[in-house]
N, CA, C and O of each residue as an XYZ file, in Angstrom:
176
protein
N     -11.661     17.765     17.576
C     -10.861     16.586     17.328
C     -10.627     16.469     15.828
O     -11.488     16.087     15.035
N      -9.292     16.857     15.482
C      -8.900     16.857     14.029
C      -9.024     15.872     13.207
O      -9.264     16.099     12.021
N      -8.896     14.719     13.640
C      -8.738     13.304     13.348
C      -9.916     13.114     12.945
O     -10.216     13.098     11.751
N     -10.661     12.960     13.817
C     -12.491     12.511     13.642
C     -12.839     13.547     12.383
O     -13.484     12.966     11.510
N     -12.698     14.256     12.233
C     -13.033     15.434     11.077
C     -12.513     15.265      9.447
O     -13.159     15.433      8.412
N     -11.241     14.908      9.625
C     -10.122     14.558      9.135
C     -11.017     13.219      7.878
O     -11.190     13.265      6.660
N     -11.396     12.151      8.939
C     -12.018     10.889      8.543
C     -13.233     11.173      7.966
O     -13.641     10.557      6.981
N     -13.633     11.754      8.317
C     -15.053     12.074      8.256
C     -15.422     12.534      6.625
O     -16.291     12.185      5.826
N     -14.290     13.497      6.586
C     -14.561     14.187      5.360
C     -13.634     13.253      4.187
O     -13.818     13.365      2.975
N     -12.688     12.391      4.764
C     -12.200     11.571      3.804
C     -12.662     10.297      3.207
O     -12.130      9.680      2.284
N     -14.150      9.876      4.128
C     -15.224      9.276      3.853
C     -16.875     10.007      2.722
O     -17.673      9.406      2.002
N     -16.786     11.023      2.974
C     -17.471     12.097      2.295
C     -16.881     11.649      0.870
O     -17.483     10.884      0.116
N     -15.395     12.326      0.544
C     -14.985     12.197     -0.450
C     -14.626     11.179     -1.328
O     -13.924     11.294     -2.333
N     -15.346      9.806     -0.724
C     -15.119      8.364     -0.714
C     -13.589      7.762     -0.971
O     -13.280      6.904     -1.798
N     -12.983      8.241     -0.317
C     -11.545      8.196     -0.393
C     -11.290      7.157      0.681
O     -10.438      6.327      0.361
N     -11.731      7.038      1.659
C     -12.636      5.850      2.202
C     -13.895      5.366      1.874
O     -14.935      6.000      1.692
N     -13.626      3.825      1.806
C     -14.983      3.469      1.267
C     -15.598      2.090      2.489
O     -16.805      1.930      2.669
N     -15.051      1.642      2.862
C     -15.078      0.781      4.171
C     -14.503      0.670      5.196
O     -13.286      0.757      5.360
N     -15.218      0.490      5.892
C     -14.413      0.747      7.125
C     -14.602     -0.808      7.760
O     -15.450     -1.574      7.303
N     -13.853     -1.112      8.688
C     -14.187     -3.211      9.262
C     -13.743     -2.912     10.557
O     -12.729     -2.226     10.681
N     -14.543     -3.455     11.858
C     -14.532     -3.207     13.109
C     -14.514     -4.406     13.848
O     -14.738     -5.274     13.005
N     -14.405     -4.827     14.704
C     -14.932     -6.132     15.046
C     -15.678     -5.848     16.567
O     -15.755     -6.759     17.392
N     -16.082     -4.823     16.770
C     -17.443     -4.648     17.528
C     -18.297     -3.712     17.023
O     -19.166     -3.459     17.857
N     -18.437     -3.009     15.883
C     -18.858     -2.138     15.491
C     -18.864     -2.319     13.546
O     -17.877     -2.697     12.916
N     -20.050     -1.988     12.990
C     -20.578     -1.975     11.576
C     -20.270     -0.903     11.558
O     -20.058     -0.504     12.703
N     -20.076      0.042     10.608
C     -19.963      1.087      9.981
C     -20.678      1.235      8.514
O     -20.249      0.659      7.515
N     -21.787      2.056      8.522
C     -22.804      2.179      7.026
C     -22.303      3.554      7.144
O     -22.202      4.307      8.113
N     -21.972      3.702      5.704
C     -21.763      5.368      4.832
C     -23.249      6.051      4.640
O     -23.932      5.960      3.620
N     -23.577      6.706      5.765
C     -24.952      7.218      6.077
C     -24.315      8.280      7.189
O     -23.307      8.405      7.884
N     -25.267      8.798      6.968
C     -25.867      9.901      8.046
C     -25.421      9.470      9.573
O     -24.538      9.945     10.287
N     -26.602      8.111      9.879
C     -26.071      7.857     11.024
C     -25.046      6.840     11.462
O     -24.708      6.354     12.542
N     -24.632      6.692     10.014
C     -23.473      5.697     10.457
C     -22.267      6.669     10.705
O     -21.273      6.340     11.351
N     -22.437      7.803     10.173
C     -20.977      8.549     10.574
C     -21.026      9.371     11.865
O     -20.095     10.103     12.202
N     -22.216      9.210     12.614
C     -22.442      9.835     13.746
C     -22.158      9.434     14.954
O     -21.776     10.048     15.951
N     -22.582      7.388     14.579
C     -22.073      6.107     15.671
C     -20.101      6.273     15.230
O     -19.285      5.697     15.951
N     -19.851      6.727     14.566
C     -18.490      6.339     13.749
C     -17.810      7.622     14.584
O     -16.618      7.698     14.879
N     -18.679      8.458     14.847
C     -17.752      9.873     15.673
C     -17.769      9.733     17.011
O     -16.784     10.282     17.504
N     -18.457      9.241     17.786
C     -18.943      8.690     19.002
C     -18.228      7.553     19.367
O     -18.006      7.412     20.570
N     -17.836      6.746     18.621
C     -16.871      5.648     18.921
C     -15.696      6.244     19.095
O     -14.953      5.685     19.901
N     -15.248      7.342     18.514
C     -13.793      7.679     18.346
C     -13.743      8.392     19.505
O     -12.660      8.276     20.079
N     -15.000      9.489     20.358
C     -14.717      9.901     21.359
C     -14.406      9.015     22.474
O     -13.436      9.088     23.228
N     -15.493      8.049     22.480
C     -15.091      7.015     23.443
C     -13.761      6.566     23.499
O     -13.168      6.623     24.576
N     -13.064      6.014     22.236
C     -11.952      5.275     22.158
C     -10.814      5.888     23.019
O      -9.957      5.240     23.620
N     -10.948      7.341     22.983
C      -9.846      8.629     23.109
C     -10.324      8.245     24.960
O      -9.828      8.902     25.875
């Protein structure tokens, strides 16, 4: 999934720096980008 990858690494590069959900937190961590990849499968 290009997208999820896409984000992922454009968060890495802090090119994103927040993200705002309204069922879901998002922390620039380890496992916040793991709940953050897992949401996107679900979403799909």
């Amino acid at each position: 999934m290009k997208d999820i990858e896409e984000n992922i690494n454009l968060i890495d590069k802090q090119i994103i720096q927040n993200l705002h959900f309204i069922g879901f937190t998002f922390a620039n961590s380890p496992v916040g980008k793991i709940l953050l990849d897992i949401s996107f499968v679900f979403s799909k």
